[in-house]
C-alpha positions as CSV (number, residue, x, y, z in Angstrom):
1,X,0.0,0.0,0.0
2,X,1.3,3.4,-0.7
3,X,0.4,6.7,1.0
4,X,0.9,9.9,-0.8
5,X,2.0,12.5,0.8
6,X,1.5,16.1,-0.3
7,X,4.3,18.7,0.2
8,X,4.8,22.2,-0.1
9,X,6.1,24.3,-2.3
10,X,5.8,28.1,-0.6
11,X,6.8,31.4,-1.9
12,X,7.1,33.6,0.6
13,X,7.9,37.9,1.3
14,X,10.5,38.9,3.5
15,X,9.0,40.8,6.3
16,X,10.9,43.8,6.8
17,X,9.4,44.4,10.3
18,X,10.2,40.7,11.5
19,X,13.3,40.8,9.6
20,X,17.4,42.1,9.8
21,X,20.1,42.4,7.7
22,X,23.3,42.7,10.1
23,X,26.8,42.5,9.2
24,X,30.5,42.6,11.0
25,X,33.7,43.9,9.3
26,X,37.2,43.8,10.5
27,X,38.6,47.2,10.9
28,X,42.5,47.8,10.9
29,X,42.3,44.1,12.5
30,X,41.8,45.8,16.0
31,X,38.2,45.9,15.8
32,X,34.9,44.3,14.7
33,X,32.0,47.3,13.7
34,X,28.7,46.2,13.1
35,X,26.3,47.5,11.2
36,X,22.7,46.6,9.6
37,X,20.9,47.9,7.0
38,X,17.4,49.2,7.9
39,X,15.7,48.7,4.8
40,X,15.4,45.3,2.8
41,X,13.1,43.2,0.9
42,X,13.2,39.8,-1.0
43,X,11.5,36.6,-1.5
44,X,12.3,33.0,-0.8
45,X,11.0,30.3,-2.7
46,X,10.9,27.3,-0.9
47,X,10.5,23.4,-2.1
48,X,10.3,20.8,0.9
49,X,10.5,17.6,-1.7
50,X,13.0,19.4,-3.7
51,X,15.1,21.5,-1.8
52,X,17.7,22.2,-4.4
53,X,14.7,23.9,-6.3
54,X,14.1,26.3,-4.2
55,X,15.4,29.9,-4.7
56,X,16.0,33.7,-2.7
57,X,16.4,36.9,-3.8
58,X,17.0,39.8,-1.8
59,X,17.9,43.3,-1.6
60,X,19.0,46.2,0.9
61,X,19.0,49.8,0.5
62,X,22.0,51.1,1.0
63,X,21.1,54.5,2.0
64,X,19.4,52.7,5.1
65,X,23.0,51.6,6.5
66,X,23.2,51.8,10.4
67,X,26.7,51.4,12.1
68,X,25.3,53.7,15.0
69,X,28.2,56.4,14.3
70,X,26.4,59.1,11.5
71,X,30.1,60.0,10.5
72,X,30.8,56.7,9.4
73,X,27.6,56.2,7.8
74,X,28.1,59.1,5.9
75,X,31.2,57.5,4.6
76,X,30.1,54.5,3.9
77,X,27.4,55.9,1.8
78,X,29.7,58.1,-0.1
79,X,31.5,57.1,-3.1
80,X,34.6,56.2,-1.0
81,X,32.2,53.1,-0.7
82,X,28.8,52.3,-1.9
83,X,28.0,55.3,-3.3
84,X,24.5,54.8,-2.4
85,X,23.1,58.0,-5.0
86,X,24.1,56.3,-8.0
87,X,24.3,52.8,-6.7
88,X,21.0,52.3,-4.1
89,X,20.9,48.9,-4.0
90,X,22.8,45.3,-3.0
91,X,20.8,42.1,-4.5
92,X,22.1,38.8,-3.7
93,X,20.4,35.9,-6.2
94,X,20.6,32.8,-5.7
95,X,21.8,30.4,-8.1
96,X,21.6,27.1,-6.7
97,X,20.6,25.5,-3.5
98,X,22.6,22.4,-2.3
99,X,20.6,20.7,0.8
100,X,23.2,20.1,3.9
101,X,22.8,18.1,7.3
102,X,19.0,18.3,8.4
103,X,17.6,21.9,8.4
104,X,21.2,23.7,7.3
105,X,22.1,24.1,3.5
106,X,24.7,26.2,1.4
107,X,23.7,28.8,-1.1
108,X,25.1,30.2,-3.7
109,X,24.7,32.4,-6.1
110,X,25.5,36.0,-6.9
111,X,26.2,39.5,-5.2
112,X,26.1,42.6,-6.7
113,X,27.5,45.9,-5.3
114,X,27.9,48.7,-7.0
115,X,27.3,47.0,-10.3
116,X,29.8,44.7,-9.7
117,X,28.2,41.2,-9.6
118,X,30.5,38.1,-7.7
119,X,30.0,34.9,-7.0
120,X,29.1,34.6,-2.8
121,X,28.8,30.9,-1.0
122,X,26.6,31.4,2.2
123,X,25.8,28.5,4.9
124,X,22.3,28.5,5.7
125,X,19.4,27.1,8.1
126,X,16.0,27.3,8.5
127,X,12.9,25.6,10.3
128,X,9.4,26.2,10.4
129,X,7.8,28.3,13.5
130,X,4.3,27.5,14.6
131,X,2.1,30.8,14.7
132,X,0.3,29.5,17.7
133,X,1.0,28.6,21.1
134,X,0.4,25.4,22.9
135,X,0.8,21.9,23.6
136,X,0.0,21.0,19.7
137,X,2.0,22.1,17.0
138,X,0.3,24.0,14.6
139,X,-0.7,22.8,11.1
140,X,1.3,23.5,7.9
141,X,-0.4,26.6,6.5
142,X,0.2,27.9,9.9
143,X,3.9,27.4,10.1
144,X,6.7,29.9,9.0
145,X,9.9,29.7,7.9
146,X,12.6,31.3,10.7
147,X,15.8,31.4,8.7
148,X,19.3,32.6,8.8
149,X,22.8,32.8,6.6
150,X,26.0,33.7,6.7
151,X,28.8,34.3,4.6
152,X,32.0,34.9,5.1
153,X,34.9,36.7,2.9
């Protein structure tokens, strides 16, 4: 006898509200600053049979940098950097998704800045976070994804 099971395959919005886009640079290799941008969007496309199907894109403003010292953000928006007038955005698309140990997988695919485009390799998780509380999980069209990457240069 064979059961068929139904899985999902779930586009879903990047909520900027419920969402961050943090970073940590070396600085003369005495320090760490960190930093987020504010403002981001993006979409993840998610297949449970067939993870390596699935898909993100994503974007920040760069104007929206925060390192918590104005100066510096200043500078970092300035064409010493970013250039955030002529260049406002950073997109990262993926370009393949190869499924890992249980809920962790690596992505790659490409990141442009400043209209330079590069190949970038991030480790990534995610897991699926009921919307209600209790003793009994929640059923799939309730669930969310919770998910996070990294990359490192």
């Amino acid at each position: 006898m064979t059961t068929a099971t139904k899985t999902a395959t779930r586009t879903w919005t990047i909520d900027p509200a419920h969402s961050i886009a943090e970073f940590a640079v070396k600085h003369m290799v005495l320090t760490t600053v960190k930093g987020r941008f504010r403002e981001l969007e993006g979409t993840l496309h998610i297949d449970e049979a067939r993870p390596e199907d699935s898909s993100v894109s994503a974007s920040v403003d760069v104007a929206s940098i925060d390192t918590g010292v104005g100066d510096r953000d200043a500078h970092l928006r300035s064409d010493d950097f970013f250039n955030a007038e002529k260049y406002p955005k950073i997109t990262f698309r993926s370009r393949r998704v190869e499924p890992g140990d249980g809920a962790h997988f690596k992505l790659v695919g490409d990141l442009t800045i400043r209209d330079v485009t590069g190949r970038s390799f991030w480790t990534a998780s995610t897991k699926a976070r009921s919307m209600t509380r209790g003793a009994t999980a929640a059923p799939p069209s309730r669930r969310r994804p919770r998910s996070a990457a990294r990359s490192s240069a």
